[in-house]
C-alpha positions in Angstrom: 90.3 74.1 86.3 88.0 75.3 88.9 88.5 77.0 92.1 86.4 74.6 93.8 89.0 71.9 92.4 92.2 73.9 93.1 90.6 74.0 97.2 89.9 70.5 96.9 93.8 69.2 95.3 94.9 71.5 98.1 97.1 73.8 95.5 99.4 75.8 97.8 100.1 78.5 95.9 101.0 82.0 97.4 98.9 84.5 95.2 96.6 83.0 92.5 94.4 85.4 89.7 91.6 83.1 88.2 90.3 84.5 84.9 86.6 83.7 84.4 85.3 83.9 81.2 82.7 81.7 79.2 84.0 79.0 76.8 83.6 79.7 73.0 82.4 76.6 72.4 79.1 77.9 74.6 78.6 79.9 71.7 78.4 82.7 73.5 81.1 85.5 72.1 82.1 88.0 74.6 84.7 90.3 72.5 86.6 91.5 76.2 87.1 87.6 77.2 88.8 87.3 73.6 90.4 90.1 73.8 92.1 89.6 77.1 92.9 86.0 76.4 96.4 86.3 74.9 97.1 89.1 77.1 96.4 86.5 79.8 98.3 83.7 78.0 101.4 86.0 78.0 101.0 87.0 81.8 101.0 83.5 82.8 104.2 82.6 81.1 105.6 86.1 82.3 105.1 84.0 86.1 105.5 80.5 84.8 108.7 80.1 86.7 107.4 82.2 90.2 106.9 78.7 92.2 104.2 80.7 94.7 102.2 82.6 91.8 99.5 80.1 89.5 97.6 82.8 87.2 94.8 80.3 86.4 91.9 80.5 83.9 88.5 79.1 84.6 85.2 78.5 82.6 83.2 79.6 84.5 80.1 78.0 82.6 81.1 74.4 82.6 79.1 72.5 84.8 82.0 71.7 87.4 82.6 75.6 87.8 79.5 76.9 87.9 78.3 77.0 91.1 81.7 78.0 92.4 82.0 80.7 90.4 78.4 81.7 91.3 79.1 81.4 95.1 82.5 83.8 94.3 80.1 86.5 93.0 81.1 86.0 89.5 78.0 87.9 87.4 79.9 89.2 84.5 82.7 88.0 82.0 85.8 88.3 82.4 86.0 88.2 85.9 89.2 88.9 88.0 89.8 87.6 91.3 93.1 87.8 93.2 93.5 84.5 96.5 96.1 85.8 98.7 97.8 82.2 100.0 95.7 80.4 102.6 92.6 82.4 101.9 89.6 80.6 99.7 88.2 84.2 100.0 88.9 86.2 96.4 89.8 89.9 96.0 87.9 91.1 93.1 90.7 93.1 90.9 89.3 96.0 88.9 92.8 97.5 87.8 93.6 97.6 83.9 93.8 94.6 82.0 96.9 95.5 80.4 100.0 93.1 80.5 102.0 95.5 82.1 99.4 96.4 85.0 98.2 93.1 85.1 102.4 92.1 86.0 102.5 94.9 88.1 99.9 94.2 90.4 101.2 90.6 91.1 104.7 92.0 91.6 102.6 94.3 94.3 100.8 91.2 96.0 103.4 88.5 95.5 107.1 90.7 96.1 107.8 89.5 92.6 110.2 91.9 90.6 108.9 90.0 87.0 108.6 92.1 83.7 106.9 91.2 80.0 108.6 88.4 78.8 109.5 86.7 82.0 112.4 88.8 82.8 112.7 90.4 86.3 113.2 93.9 87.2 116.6 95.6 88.5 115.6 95.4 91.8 115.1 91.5 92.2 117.4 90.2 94.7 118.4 93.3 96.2 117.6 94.4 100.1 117.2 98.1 100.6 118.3 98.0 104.2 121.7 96.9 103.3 121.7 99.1 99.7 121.7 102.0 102.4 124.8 100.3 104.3 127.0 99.6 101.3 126.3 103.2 100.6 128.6 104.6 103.3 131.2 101.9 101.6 134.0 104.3 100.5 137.0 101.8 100.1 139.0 103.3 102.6 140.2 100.8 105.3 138.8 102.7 108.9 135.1 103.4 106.6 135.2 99.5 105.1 135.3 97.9 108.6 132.5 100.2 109.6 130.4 99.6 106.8 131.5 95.6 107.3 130.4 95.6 111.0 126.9 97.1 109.9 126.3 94.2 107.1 127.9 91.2 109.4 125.1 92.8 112.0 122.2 93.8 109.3 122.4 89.8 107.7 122.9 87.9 111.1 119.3 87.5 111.3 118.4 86.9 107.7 118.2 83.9 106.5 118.1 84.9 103.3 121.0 83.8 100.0 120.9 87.1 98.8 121.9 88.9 101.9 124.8 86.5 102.3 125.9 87.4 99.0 126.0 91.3 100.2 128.6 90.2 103.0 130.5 87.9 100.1 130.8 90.7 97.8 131.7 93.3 100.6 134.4 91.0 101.6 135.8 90.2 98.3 136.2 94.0 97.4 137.7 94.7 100.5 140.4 92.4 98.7 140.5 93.0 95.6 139.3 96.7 94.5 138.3 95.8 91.1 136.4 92.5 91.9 133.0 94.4 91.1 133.9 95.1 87.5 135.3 91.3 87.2 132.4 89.5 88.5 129.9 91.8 86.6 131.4 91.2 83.4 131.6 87.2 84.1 128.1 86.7 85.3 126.9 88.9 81.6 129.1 86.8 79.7 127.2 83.4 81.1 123.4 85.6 80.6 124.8 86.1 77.1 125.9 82.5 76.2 122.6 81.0 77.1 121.9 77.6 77.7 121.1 78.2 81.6 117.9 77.1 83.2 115.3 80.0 83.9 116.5 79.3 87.7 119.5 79.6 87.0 118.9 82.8 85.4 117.0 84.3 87.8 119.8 83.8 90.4 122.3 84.9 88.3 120.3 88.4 87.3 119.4 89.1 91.1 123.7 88.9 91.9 124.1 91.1 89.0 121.6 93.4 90.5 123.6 93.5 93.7 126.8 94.0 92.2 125.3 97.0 90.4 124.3 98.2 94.0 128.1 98.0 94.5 129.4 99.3 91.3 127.6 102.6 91.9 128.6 102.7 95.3 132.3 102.5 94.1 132.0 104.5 91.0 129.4 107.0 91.8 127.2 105.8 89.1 123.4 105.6 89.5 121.5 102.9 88.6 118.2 102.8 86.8 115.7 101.4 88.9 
């Protein structure tokens, strides 16, 4: 894969890190390309299921990369470069090339919350402009309408899932007081039975995230972030 050929498929990918490193079989041994090879590997299966992030490797020495990666001011092995979407023009990275810096600094460009292993982070899903209105929710009924007003207003522009749930959650435990603890519980129980599609697991871990949000707002406990 080349970055010439990605441009020329017309790949749409939001954020894309090419590795460019020289092929073994060039018999040319570079000890940091083989050393950040499985670390690489393991970064692009931490992503794998981010449908706007392709962490891509290139050799930059076959003969349908070379020029590319010659024009892309590739001199040196491994090379880092970082595409924001809709931009053929590379950001060289020069961070760590640790796993865990390597995730972080996607999760900086991309607004990805992922962690080793695929996982995402306790803040995935959640909106910190309406963390700071369920705050003031104190269950009593003159301080709930309040705090309901402010969401209904906060969301009416967002067309985003996740703020909708806010408003669902608010309304249900305007209901039912212990809803929170209920749903919390149900949506670990289907994490800890398996068998779900990574989509489905990402959705299910972003709710739980919220109702955490919730859960400290109604029990005064404070979340790990």
């Amino acid at each position: 894969m080349s970055w010439l050929l990605l441009r020329r498929l017309g790949v749409d990918v939001r954020y894309l890190i090419v590795l460019s490193l020289a092929c073994p079989s060039l018999t040319i041994e570079i000890t940091d390309c083989k050393t950040l090879a499985p670390i690489w590997e393991e970064v692009a299966k931490d992503f794998a299921h981010e449908p706007n992030v392709l962490i891509a490797k290139v050799d930059a020495e076959a003969p349908n990369a070379k020029q590319t990666a010659q024009d892309h001011g590739v001199k040196s092995y491994p090379t880092i470069k970082y595409f924001p979407r809709g931009s053929s023009e590379p950001e060289a990275y020069n961070g760590a090339r640790s796993q865990a810096e390597l995730i972080s600094f996607m999760n900086g460009k991309a607004g990805t919350h992922r962690v080793a292993g695929g996982g995402l982070d306790t803040t995935a899903g959640t909106i910190a402009a309406l963390d700071s209105i369920i705050a003031k929710f104190t269950g009593k009924e003159e301080a709930s309408a309040a705090v309901k007003k402010q969401l209904d207003e906060a969301t009416a522009g967002l067309s985003d899932k996740y703020a909708e749930y806010y408003v669902k959650v608010l309304n249900k435990l305007n209901d039912n007081s212990g809803y929170v603890e209920k749903e919390t519980n149900r949506l670990a129980g289907l994490l800890k039975k398996g068998g779900l599609t990574p989509e489905k697991m990402d959705d299910l871990v972003k709710r739980s995230n919220i109702l955490s949000r919730f859960k400290s707002t109604v029990t005064g406990e404070k979340q790990e972030l």
